[in-house]
N, C-alpha and C positions, 0 to 999 in steps of 0.2 A: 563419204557419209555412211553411218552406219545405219543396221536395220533397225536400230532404236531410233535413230533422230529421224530415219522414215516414218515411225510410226509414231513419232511428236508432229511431225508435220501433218499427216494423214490425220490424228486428233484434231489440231487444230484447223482443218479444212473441214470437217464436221461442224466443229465449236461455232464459225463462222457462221455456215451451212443452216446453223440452228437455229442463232441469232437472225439471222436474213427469217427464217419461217416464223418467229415470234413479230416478228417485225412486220410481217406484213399482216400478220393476223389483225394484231392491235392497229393496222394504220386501216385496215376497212370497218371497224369497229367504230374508234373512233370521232368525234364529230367535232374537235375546237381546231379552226385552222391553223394555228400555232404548232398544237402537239400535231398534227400531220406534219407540218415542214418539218419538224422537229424527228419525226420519224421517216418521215425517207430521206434525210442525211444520215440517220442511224443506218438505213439499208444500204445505202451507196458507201457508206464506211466500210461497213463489212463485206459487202461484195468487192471491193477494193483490195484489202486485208485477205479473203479466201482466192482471189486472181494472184496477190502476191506471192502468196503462198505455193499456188501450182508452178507459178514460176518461176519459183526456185527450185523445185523439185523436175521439172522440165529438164533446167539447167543445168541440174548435177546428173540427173539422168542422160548429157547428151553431153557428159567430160568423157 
């Protein structure tokens, strides 16, 4: 892997990173319990998606 698709990866553990903090802003905001469900499967996505992501970068880092 090259030091560019490190730094596509490193992006997008951010991009996640960010998403997860918008996400939780607007879920204590908030007050219809619909859009709450609705937003912490938005966070568990992305925390999902940002975990994947380290671990694949784990995994290239330990060929």
């Amino acid at each position: 892997m090259t030091q560019k698709d490190l730094l596509y990866m490193e992006d997008g553990i951010n991009h996640e990173a960010n998403l997860v903090s918008i996400c939780e802003y607007y879920l204590e905001i908030a007050e219809d319990s619909n859009l709450k469900s609705f937003i912490k499967a938005q966070i568990k996505k992305h925390l999902n998606l940002k975990n994947k992501i380290l671990k694949t970068m784990e995994d290239v880092s330990n060929e």
